[in-house]
C-alpha positions in Angstrom: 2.6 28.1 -92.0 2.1 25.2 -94.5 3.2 26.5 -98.1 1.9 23.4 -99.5 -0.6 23.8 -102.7 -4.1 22.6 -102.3 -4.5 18.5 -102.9 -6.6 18.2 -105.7 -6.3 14.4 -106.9 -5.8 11.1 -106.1 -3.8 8.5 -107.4 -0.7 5.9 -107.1 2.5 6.0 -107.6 3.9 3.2 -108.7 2.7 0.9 -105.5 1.9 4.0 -103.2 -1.2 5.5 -102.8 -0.9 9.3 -102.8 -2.5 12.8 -103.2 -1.7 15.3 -106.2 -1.6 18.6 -106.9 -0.3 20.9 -109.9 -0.5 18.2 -112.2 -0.3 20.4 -115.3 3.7 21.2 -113.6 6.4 19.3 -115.2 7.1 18.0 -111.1 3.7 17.3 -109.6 3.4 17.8 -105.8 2.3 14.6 -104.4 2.1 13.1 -100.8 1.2 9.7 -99.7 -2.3 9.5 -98.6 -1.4 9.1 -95.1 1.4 9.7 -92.8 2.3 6.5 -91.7 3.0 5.7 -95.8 5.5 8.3 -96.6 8.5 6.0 -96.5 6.9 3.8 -98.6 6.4 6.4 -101.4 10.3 7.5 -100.7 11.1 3.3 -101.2 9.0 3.5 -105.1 10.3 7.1 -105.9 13.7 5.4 -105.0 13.2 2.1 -107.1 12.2 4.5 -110.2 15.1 6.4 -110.0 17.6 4.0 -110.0 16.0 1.9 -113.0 15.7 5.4 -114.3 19.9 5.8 -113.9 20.4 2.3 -115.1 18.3 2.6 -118.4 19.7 6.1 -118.9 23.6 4.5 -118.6 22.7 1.9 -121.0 20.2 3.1 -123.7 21.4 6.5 -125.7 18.2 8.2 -126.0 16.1 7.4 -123.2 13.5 9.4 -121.4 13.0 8.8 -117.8 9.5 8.2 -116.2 7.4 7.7 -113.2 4.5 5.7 -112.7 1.9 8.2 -112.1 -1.5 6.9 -112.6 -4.6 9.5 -111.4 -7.6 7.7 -110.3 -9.9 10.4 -109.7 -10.6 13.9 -107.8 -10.6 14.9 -104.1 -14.0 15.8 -103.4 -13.9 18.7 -101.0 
């Protein structure tokens, strides 16, 4: 039983290619686009963290991101 939502977009994130869904959540789902490409969206989700630790240690007031860019829908 997948309990999965329903992929809806596409997109990156930071340098991964992935699929989207609940985008309207404060914690999207997303996936990279294909199997073989999951470590390599682990590897940028990674990255973003720790530059999110680092700024967060050194700068007060600062709000942490991810580079989420949506390039268009899935077409079913």
């Amino acid at each position: 039983m997948n309990d999965s939502p329903e992929l809806t977009h596409k997109g990156w994130l930071g340098l991964c290619p992935i699929y989207a869904a609940d985008l309207s959540a404060p914690d999207p789902y997303v996936v990279a686009r294909c199997d073989c490409l999951e470590w390599w969206l682990d590897v940028n989700v990674g990255f973003f963290i720790a530059i999110n630790t680092l700024n967060a240690s050194f700068i007060e007031d600062y709000a942490g991101y991810f580079p989420l860019r949506i390039t268009g829908r899935i077409k079913k």
